[in-house]
N, C-alpha and C positions, 0 to 999 in steps of 0.2 A: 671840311672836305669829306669825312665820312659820311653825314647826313647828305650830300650831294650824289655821293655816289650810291647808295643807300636807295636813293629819291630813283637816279638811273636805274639800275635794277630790277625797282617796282616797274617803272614806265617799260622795260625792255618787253614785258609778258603782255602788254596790254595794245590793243588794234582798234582802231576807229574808221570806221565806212563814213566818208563822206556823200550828203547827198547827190543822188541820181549814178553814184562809183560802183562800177562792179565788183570791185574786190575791196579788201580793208588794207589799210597802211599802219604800219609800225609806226609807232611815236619815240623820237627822239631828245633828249635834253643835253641841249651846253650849257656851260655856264662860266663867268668870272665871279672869282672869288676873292677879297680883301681881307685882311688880318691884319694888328696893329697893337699895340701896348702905346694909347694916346698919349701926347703932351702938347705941350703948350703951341706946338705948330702944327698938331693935325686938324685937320677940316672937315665936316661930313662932305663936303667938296671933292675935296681931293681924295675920300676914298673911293667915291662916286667913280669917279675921274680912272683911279687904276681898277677897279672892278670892272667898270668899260671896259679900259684895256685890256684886262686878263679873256673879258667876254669876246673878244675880237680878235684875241691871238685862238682863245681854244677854237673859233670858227674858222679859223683860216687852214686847222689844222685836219678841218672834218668834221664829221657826225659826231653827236655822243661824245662829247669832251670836256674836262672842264680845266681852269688854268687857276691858278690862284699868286698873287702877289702879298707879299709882306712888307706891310708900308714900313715896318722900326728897322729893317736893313737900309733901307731909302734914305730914310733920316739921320740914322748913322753915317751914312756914304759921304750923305752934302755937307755935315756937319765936319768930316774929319778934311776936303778940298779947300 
């Protein structure tokens, strides 16, 4: 998450003119983010999978966001139901 917001930051100062635009726009970054300490039921799948999700909760949330999920609380959860 630090390298992400880090990465935000940088992009906050920086403006790009689109062709034929009269003025420059700010560039934004979201993102999803996964963590995980693997074992024998992770997947690059399914990290795939919550990284999406985390990318589509921080957009739902706005600009400039980022959201991150931690797949070993997951796997603890289903394992102890």
């Amino acid at each position: 998450m630090t390298f992400a917001r880090a990465l935000g930051q940088m992009l906050k100062f920086l403006k790009i003119r689109p062709p034929g635009a009269a003025e420059d726009i700010p560039l934004t970054l979201s993102g999803g983010i996964t963590t995980c300490i693997p074992d024998e039921h992770t997947s690059a799948e399914s990290m795939l999978m919550r990284a999406d999700e985390a990318l589509y909760a921080a957009k739902s949330q706005g600009r400039n966001r980022f959201f991150s999920f931690e797949m070993q609380m997951d796997t603890i959860e289903q394992r102890q139901i």
